[in-house]
C-alpha positions in Angstrom: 177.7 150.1 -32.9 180.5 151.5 -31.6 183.1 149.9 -33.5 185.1 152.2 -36.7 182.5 150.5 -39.1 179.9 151.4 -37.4 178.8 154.4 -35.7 181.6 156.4 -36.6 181.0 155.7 -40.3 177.3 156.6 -40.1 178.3 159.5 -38.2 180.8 160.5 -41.2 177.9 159.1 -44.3 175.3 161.5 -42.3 177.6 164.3 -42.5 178.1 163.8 -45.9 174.0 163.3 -46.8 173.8 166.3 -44.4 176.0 168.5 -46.8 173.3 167.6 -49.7 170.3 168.8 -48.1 169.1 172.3 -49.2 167.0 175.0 -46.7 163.4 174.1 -47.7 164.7 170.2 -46.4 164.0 168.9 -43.1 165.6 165.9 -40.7 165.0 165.0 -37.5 167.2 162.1 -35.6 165.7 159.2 -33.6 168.0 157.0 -31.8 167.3 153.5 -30.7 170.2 152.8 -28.3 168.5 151.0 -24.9 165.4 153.3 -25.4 163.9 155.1 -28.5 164.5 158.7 -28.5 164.5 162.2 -30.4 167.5 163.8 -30.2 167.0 166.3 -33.2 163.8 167.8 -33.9 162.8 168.4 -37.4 165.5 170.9 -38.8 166.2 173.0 -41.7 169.0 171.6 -43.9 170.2 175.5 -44.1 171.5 174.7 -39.9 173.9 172.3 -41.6 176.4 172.3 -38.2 173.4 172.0 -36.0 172.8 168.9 -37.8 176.3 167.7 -37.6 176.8 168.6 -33.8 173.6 166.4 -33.8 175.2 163.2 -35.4 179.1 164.3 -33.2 177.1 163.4 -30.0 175.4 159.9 -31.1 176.8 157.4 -28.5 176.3 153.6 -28.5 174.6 152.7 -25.4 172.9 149.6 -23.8 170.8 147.3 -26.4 168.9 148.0 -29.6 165.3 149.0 -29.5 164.7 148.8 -33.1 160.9 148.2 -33.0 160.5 151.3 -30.8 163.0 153.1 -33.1 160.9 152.6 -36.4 158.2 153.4 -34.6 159.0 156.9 -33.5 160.8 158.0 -36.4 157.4 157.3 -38.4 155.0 158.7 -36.2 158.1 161.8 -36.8 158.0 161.6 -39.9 154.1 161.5 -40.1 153.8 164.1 -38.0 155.6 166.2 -40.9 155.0 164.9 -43.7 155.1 167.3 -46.4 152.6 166.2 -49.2 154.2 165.8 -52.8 157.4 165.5 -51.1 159.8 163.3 -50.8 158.9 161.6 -47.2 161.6 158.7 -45.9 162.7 157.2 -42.8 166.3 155.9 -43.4 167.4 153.5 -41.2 170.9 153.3 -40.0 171.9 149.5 -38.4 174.1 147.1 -37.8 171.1 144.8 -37.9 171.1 143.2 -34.5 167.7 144.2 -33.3 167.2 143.0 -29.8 164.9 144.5 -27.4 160.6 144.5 -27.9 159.8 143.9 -31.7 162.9 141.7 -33.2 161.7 139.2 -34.7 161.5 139.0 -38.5 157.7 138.2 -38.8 157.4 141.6 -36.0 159.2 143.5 -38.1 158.1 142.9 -41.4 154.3 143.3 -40.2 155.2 146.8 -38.7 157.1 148.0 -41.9 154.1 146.6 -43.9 151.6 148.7 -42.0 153.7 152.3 -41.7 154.5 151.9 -45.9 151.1 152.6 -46.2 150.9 156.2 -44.7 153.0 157.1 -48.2 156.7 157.0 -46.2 159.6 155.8 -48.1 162.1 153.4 -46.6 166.0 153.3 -46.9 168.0 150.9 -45.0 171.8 151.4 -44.8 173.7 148.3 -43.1 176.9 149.1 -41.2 179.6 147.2 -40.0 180.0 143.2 -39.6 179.9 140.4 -37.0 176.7 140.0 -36.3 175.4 142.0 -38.8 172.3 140.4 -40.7 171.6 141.0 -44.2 168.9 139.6 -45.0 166.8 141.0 -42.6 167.7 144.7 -43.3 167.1 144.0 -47.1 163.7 142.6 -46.7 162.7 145.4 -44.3 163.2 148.1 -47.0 161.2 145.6 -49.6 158.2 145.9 -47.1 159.0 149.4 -46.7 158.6 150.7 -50.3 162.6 151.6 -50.2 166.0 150.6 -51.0 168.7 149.2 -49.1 172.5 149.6 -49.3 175.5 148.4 -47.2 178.1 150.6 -46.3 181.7 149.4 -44.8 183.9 152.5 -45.6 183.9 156.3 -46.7 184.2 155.7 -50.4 180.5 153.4 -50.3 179.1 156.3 -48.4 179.9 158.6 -51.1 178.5 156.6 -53.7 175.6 156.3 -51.6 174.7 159.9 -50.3 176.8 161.7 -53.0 177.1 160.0 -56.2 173.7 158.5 -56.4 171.8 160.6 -53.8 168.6 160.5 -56.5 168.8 156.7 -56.6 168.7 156.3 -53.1 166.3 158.4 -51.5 164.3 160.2 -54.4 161.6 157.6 -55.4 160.3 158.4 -59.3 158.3 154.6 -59.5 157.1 152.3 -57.0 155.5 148.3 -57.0 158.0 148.2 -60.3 157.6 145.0 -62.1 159.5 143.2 -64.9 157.9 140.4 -66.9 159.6 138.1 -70.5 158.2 136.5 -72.5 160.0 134.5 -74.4 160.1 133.0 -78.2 159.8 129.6 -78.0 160.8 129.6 -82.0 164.3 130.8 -80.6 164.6 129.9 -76.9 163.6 126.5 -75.7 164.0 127.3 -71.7 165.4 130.3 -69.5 165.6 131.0 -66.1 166.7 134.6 -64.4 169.4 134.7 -62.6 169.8 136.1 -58.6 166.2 138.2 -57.0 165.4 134.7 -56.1 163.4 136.9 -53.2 161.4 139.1 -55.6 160.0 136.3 -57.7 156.4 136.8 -58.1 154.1 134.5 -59.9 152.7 135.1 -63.4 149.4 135.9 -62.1 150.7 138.6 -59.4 152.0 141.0 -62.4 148.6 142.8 -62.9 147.7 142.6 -59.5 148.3 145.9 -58.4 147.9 144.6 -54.0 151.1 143.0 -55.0 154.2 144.9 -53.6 157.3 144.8 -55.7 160.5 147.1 -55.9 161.2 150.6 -56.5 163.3 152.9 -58.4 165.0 156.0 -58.0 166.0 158.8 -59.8 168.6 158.2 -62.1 168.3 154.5 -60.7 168.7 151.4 -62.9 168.3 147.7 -62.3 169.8 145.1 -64.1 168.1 141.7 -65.0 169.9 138.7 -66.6 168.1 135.7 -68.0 170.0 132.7 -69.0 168.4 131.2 -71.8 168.6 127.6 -73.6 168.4 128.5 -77.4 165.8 126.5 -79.6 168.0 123.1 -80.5 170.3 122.8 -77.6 170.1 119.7 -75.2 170.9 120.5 -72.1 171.0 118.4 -68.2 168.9 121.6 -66.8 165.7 121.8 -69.0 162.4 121.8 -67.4 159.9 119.4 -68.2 158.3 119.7 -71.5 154.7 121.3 -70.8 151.5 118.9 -72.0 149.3 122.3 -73.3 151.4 124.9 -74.4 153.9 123.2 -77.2 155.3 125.8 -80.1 153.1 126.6 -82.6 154.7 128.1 -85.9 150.7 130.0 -86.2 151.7 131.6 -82.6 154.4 133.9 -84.0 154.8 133.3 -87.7 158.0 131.4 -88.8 159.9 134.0 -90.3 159.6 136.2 -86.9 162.7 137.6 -85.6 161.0 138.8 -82.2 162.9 137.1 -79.2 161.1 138.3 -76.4 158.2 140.8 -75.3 159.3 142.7 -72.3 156.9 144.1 -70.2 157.0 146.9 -67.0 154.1 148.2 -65.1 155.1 150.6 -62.4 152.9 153.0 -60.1 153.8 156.4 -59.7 154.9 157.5 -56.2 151.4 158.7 -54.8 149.3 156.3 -56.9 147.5 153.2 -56.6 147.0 152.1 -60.0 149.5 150.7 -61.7 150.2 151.2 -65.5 152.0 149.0 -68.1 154.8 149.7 -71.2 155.5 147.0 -73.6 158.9 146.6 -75.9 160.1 143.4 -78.5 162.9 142.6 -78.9 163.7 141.4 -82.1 167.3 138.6 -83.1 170.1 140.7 -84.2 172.9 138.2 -83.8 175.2 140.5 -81.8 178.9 138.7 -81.5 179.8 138.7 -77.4 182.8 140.8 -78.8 180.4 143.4 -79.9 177.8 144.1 -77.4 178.1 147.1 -74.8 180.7 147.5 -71.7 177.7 147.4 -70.0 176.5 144.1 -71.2 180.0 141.9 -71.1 180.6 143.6 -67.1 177.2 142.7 -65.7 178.0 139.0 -67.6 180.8 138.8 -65.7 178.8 139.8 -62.5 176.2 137.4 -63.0 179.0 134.5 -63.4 181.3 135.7 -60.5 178.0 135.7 -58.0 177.6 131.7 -59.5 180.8 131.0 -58.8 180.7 132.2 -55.5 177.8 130.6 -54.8 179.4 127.3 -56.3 175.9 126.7 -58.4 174.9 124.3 -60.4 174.2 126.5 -63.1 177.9 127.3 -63.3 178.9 125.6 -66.0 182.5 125.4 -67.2 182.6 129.2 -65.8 185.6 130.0 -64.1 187.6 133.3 -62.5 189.9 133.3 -65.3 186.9 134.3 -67.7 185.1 136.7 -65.2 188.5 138.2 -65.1 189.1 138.5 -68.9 185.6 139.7 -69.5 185.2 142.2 -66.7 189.0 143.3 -68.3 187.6 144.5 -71.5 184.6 146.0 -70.4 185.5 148.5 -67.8 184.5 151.5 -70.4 185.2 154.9 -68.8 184.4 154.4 -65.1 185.1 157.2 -63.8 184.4 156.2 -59.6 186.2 153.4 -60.6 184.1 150.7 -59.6 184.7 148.4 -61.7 188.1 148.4 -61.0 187.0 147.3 -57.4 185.4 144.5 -58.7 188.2 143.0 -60.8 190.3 143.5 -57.5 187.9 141.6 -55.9 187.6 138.2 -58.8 191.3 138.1 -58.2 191.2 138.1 -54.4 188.3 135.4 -54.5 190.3 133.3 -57.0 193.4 133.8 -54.9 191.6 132.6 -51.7 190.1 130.0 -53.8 193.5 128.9 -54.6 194.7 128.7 -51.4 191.3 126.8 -50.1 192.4 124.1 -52.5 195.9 123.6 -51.5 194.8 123.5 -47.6 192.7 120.9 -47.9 194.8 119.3 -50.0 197.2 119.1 -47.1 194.5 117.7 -44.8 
């Protein structure tokens, strides 16, 4: 941890979080380096430099105890937890967990078990090598939390500044998204990416079921690629023996596409509940539909061409480039512009990938 991107950048994100806590805040600071260890006792967020001489005198030592790490910092947390208010263990790592409880299974079962003392968990990955991000992501889906990877000052920012609600005030927990789609207008669809939060159809209203959670001021994006009603296509599923289209199902002149349906469980609660919205054909033109819309599009088909998937298509970066172009809107922290720098790097190293192995 003791490389720039690591310990000196959490150091620096903490200081930042540290400068958004208020007086009626606490935070305490367990350490995992070689042995697990308080080195800040619950504090007031009004001793803002105690907390920051705190974090100055972190040191990477010896090898990770990250089992005996969680472990602590919930029994802390536990030990003060404030009821109706917002308790979280966030978890600072460079993901290489390699003293007692390491392995995933481990992990995930001790997560599993301290979720359900009503402790929120936020996982913030540092730094690269051996750095493994899988592991960190699914740790804060057993947690009830979020997880975020930070590898400069500017992500830390976004994280602990910009959307400090998102990221560690939770407003709706076990969320769940379920389509259902018009088989008078879509013959087949499939969502793309959160190929790790699938749940089965029956797991919706089963409220045992864990599923994500959202912060204040948070949003999630889903994408469904759909087949429209009429189109042959190399990836449709098998036609289904007992559920063919029936024009009685829906009524031929409907213009509903889809029924869209959330349940969600409040942060203290254990009962979910459910909202319901149609959506109803209004043949917008690509050209027409929100920044929004036409960005995370070009999202969705960079992260296939990356991937090299056999959805792809006839996608290419030229087209995530021209459609992320004209959909950058106002942003203002000037994501977006990131992202266009980064199509162009990937098709430039793309490029050059090419003509190597050409040579060969």
């Amino acid at each position: 941890m003791s490389d720039p991107n690591k310990l000196p950048l959490v150091k620096t994100a903490f200081k930042l979080l540290t400068d958004q806590l208020r007086e009626q805040d606490h935070v305490a600071i367990v350490v995992y380096a070689g042995a697990a260890g308080l080195v800040l006792p619950p504090t007031s967020g009004k001793e803002k430099n105690k907390i920051k001489d705190a974090l100055e005198n972190l040191s990477a030592d010896g090898s990770t105890a990250g089992g005996a790490g969680i472990e602590l910092a919930y029994k802390t947390a536990l030990d003060n937890f404030v009821k109706g208010g917002n308790n979280r263990v966030i978890l600072a790592t460079d993901g290489d967990f390699n003293v007692g409880v390491s392995s995933n299974e481990d992990l995930e079962k001790l997560i599993e078990n301290k979720r359900k003392s009503g402790i929120f968990l936020s996982v913030l990955g540092f730094g690269m090598g051996n750095y493994k991000d899988s592991k960190m992501e699914t740790l804060s889906d057993k947690g009830n939390g979020n997880y975020a990877y930070i590898d400069n000052l500017l992500e830390a920012e976004k994280v602990f500044v910009k959307e400090f609600g998102g990221t560690l005030f939770t407003v709706a927990k076990d969320v769940k998204l379920q389509l259902e789609f018009n088989p008078k207008y879509v013959k087949a669809y499939r969502l793309i990416g959160y190929e790790n939060r699938a749940l089965a159809n029956e797991d919706f209203k089963n409220d045992a079921k864990d599923a994500g959670e959202m912060g204040s001021g948070h949003s999630v994006t889903a994408i469904y690629e759909v087949i429209p009603a009429g189109v042959e296509s190399a990836f449709l599923p098998d036609k289904l023996k007992y559920q063919q289209f029936s024009s009685t199902l829906v009524g031929n002149n409907s213009n509903e596409v889809c029924t869209v349906k959330i349940r969600y469980k409040k942060p203290d609660a254990d009962k979910s509940v459910q909202m319901e919205e149609v959506v109803k054909d209004t043949h917008v033109a690509l050209e027409k539909t929100s920044d929004d819309f036409r960005f995370s599009a070009a999202v969705a088909g960079f992260g296939l061409l990356l991937r090299n998937s056999d959805f792809k298509g006839s996608a290419n970066y030229d087209q995530m480039i021209e459609l992320s172009k004209n959909a950058m809107g106002k942003d203002a922290e000037g994501y977006r512009a990131e992202f266009l720098k980064l199509v162009k790097t990937a098709k430039l190293l793309d490029k050059t990938s090419v003509r190597l192995s050409a040579k060969e």
